[in-house]
C-alpha positions as CSV (number, residue, x, y, z in Angstrom):
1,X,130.6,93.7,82.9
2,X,129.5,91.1,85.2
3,X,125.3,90.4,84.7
4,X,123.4,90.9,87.3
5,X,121.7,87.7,88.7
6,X,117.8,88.2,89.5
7,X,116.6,86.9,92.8
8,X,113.2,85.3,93.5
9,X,111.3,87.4,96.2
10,X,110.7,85.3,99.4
11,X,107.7,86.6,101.7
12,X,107.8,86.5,105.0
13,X,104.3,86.4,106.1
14,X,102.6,82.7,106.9
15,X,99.8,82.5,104.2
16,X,96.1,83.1,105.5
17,X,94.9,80.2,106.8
18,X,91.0,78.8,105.5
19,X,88.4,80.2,107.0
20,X,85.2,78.7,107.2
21,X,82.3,80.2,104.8
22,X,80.1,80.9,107.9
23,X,79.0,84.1,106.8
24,X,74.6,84.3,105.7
25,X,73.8,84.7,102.0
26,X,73.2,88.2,101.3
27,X,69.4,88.9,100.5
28,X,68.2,91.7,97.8
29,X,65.8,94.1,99.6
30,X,65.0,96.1,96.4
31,X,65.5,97.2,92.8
32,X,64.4,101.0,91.9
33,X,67.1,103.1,90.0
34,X,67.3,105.5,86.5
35,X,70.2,105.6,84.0
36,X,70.4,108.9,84.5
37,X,72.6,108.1,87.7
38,X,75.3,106.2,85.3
39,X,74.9,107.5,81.8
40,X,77.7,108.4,80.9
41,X,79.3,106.2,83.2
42,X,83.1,107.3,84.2
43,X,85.2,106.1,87.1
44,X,85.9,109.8,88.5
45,X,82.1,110.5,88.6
46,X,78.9,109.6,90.8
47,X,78.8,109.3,94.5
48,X,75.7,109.0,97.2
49,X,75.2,109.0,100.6
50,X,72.4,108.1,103.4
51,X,71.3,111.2,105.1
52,X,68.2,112.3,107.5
53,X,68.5,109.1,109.9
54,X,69.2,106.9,107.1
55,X,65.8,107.9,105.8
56,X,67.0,109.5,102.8
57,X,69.4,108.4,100.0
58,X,71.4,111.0,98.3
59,X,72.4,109.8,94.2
60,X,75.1,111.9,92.2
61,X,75.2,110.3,88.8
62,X,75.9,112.7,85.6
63,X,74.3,116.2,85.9
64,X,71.8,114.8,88.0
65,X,71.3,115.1,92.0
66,X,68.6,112.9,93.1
67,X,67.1,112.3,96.6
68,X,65.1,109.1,97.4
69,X,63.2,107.4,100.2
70,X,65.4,104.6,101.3
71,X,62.6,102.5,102.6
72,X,60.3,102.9,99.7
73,X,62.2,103.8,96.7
74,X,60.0,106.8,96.0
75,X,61.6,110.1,94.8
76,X,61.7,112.8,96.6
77,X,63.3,115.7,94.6
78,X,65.9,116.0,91.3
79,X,68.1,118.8,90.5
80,X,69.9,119.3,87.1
81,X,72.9,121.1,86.7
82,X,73.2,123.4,84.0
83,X,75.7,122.5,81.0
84,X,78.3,124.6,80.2
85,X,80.7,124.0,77.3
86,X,83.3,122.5,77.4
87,X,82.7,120.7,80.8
88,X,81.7,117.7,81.5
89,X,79.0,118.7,84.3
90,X,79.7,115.4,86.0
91,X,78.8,115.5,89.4
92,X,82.4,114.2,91.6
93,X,81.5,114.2,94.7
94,X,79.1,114.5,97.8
95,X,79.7,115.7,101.4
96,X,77.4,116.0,104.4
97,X,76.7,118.5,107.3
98,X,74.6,116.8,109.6
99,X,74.5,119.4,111.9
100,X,72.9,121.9,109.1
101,X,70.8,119.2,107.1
102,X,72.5,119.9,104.5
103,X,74.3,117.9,101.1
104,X,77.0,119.6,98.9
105,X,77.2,118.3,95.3
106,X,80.4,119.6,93.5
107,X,80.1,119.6,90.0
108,X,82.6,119.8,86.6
109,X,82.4,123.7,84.9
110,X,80.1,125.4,88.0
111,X,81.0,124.4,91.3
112,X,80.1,123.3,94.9
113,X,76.3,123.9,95.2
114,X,74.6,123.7,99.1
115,X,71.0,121.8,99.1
116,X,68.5,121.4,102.0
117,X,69.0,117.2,101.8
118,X,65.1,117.3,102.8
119,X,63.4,119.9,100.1
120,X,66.3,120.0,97.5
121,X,66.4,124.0,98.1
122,X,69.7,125.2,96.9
123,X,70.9,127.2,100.1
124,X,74.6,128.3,99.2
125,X,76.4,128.2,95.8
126,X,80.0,128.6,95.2
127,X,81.0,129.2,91.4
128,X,83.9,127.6,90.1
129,X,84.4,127.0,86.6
130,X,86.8,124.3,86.5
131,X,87.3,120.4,85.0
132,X,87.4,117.8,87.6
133,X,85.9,120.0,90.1
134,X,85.9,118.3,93.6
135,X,84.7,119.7,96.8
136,X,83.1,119.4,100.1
137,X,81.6,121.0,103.4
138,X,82.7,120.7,106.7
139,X,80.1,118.7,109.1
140,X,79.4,121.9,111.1
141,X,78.4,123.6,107.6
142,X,80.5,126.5,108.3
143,X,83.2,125.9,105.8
144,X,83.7,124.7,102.7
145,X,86.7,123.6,99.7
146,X,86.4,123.0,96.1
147,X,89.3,122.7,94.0
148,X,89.6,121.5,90.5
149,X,92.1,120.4,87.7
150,X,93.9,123.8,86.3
151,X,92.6,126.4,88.8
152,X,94.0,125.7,92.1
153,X,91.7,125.6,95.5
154,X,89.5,127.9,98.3
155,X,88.4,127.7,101.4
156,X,84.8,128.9,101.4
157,X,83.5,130.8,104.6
158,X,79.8,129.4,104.0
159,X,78.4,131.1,106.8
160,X,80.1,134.4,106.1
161,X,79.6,133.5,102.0
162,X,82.6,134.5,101.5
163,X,86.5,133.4,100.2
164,X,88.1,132.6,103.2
165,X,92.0,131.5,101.5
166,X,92.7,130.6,98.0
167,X,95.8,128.9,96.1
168,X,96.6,128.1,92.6
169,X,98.3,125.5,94.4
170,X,96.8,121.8,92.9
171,X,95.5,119.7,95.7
172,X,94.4,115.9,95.3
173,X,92.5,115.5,98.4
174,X,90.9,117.6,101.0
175,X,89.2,116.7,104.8
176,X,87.8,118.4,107.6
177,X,88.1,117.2,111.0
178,X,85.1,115.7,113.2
179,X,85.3,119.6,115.2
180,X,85.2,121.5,111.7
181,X,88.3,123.2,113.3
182,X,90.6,122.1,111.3
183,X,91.3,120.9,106.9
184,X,93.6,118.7,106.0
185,X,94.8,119.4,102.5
186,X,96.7,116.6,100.9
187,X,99.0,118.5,97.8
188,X,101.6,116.5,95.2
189,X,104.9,117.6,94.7
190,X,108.2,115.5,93.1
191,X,109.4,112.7,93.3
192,X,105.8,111.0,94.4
193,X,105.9,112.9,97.5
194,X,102.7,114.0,98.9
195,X,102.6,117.0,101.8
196,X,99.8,117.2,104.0
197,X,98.9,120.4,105.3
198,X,96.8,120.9,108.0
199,X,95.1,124.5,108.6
200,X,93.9,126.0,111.6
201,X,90.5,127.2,110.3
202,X,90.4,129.9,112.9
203,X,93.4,132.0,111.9
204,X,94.7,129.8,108.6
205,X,98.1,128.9,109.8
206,X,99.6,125.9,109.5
207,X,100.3,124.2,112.5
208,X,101.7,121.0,111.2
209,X,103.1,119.5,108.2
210,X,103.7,116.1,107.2
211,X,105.4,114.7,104.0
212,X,104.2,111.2,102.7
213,X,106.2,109.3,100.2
214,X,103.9,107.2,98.1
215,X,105.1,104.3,96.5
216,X,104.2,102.9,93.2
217,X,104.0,99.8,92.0
């Protein structure tokens, strides 16, 4: 059996040439925090965003939603999730509706939970009882997904409160367009193939599909 003879990879790109460092030192505005936001600290955990005009920072960190003047550091509300056994209550993810002035917060063992990003008011709950629970709200407010590790995913008619679709499908991603018209759902299957499905929100078909291999290094 003849051996197989390795060849060296040659790229074919020119290296990047040296720039020159022309960019201004950054400068540290401010230091306010609590280890609540990173205790226990995970890599699949914790999120924020700027809301209200920028005014507002939005922390997910543990079981703990905090909001925060972004000008003065001061806090403005907290929420704490409720632990439930056997969950980790981390807090996964944030989304946004502008349009509503609202923040969802989707959290490990109880779900996708709708505040008033102003008062902290909870205005819209969805339970799910799930690990790894990930969700969020379309920017209209209208809609909303949460899907977790073992119990598939639902589209949530917010406005309607009620279950607009479900699957026990698993799904790795999920997006709603700019319009709120439309989620794109991103779901595994073999052979590191990944299908993206994109449903009409106003009569859940789905008008296009798109299979996208995904190569591993």
């Amino acid at each position: 059996m003849a051996q197989q003879k390795n060849t060296a990879y040659v790229s074919t790109y020119l290296p990047m040439p040296d720039l020159a460092d022309s960019l201004p030192e950054l400068e540290l505005l401010s230091i306010w925090g609590d280890s609540r936001w990173v205790h226990p600290a995970t890599f699949t955990a914790g999120d924020l965003r700027y809301v209200a005009n920028d005014s507002i920072i939005i922390l997910a960190g543990n079981s703990y939603l905090t909001a925060w003047d972004s000008k003065k550091g001061n806090l403005l509300w907290e929420y704490k999730f409720n632990h439930k056994r056997g969950y980790s209550n981390m807090i996964r993810n944030l989304s946004v509706s502008k349009e509503k002035r609202w923040i969802a917060a989707a959290n490990d063992g109880n779900g996708l939970f709708v505040f008033n990003y102003y008062t902290g008011k909870i205005e819209k709950e969805l339970k799910f009882d799930d690990a790894f629970v990930f969700g969020s709200i379309s920017p209209n407010g209208k809609w909303g997904v949460v899907y977790g590790l073992s119990k598939g995913w639902v589209i949530w008619n917010i406005s309607g409160d009620s279950i607009y679709h479900e699957s026990y499908e698993k799904i790795t991603s999920v997006a709603f367009s700019p319009n709120s018209k439309y989620c794109a759902v991103s779901r595994p299957t073999d052979n590191d193939i990944y299908k993206v499905q994109i449903i009409n929100l106003a009569d859940k078909t789905i008008n296009a599909t798109k299979n996208i291999k995904i190569f591993r290094g």
